[in-house]
TINU-653541 format. One record per residue (C-alpha): residue in three letters; residue number from 1; x, y negated, z. Coordinates in nm, 3 decimals, decimal comma, m for minus. Layout:
! residues N
+-------+------+---------+---------+---------+
! torlo ! nudo !    east !   north !      up !
+-------+------+---------+---------+---------+
!   ALA !  NUM !       X !       Y !       Z !
...
+-------+------+---------+---------+---------+
END
This chain:
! residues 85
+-------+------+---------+---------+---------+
! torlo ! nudo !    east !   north !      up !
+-------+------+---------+---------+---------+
!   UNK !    1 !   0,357 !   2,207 !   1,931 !
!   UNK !    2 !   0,672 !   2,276 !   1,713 !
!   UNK !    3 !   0,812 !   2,008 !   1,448 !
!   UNK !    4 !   0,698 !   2,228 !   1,195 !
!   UNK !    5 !   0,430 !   2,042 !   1,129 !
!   UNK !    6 !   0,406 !   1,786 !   0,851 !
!   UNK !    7 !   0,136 !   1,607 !   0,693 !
!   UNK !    8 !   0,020 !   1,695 !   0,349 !
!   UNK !    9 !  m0,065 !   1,364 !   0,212 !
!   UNK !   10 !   0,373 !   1,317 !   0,285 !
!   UNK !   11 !   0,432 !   1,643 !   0,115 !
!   UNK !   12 !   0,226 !   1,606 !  m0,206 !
!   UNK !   13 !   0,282 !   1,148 !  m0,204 !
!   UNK !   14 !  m0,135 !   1,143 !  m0,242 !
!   UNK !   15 !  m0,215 !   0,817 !  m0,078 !
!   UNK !   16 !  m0,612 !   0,954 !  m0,144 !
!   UNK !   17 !  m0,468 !   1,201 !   0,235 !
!   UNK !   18 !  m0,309 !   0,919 !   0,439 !
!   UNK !   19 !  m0,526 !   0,650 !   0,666 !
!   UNK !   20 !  m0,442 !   0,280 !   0,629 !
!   UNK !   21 !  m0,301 !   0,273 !   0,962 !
!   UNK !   22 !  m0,065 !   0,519 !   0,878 !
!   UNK !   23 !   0,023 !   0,356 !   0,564 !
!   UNK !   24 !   0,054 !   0,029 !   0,777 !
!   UNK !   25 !   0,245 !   0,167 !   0,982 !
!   UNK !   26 !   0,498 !   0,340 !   0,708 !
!   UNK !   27 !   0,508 !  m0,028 !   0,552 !
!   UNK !   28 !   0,636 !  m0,216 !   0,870 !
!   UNK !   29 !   0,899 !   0,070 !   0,961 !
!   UNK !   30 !   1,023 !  m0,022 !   0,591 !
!   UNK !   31 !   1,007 !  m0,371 !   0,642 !
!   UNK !   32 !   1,172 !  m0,340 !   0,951 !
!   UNK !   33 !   1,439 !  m0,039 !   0,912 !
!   UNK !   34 !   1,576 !  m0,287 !   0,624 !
!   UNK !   35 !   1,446 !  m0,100 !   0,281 !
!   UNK !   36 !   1,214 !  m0,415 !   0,195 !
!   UNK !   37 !   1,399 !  m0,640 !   0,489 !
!   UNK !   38 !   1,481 !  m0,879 !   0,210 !
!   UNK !   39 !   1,116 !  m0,978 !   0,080 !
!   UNK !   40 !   0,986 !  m1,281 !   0,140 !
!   UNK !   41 !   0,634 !  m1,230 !   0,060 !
!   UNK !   42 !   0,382 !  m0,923 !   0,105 !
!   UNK !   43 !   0,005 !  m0,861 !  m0,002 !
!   UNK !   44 !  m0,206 !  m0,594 !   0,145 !
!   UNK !   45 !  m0,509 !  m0,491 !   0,009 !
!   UNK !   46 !  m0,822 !  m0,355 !   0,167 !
!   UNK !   47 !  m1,134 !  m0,165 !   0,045 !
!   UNK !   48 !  m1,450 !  m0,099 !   0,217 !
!   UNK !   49 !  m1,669 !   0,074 !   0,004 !
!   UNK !   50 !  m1,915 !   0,270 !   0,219 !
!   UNK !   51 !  m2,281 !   0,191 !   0,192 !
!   UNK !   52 !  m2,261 !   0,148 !  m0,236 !
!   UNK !   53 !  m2,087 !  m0,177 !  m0,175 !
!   UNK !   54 !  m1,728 !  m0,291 !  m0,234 !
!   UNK !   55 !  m1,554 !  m0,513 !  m0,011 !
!   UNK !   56 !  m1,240 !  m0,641 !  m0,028 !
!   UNK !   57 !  m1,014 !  m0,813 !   0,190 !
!   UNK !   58 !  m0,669 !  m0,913 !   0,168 !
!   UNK !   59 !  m0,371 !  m1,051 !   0,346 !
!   UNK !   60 !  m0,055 !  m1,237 !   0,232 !
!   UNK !   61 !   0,242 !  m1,354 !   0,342 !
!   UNK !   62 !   0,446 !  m1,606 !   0,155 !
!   UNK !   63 !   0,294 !  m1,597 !  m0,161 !
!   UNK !   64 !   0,087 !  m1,853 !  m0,343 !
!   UNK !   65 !  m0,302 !  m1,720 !  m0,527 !
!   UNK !   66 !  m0,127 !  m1,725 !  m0,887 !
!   UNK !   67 !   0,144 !  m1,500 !  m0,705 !
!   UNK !   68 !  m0,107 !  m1,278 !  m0,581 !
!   UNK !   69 !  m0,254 !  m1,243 !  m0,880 !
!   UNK !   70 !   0,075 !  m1,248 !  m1,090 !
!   UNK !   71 !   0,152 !  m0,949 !  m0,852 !
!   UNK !   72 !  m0,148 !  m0,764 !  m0,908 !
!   UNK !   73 !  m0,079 !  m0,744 !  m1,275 !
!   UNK !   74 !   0,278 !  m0,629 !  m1,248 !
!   UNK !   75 !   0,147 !  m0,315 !  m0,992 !
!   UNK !   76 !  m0,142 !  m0,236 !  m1,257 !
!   UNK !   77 !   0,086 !  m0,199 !  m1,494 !
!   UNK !   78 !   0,309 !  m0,010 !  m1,315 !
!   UNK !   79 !   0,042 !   0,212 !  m1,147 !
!   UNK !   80 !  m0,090 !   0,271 !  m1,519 !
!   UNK !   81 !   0,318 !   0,346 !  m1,612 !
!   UNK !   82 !   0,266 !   0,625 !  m1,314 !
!   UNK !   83 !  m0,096 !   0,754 !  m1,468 !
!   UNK !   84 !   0,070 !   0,820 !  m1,784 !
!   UNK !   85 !  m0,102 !   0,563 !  m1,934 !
+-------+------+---------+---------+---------+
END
């Protein structure tokens, strides 16, 4: 196969088209290459929500629970900047 191929959810930046592994995986390259090499601390969070029930799990690195959660209110209101909100 050619390298004309390229995947949509790159294309159109719709997270809703890309698996978490490949969003993993596009996180460490940053981390790595040196575009978020500084940071010191990192949250990922997950969602299971097959079956009618939400689960959530989450990782950290670095950061403290009021950080987390002092994080999580800075990216809502950014997301909600993004939504036009």
């Amino acid at each position: 196969m050619d390298n004309k191929l390229i995947l949509l959810s790159e294309e159109t930046s719709r997270g809703d088209l890309r698996s978490p592994a490949d969003m993993l995986s596009e996180a460490l390259d940053d981390h790595t290459s040196g575009e978020m090499s500084d940071n010191t601390k990192a949250m990922v969070l997950s969602l299971d929500n097959q079956n009618g029930e939400y689960n959530v799990t989450w990782y950290q690195a670095g950061m403290k629970c009021s950080e987390m959660l002092a994080l999580l209110e800075v990216a809502k209101t950014k997301i909600l900047q993004e939504m036009g909100y």
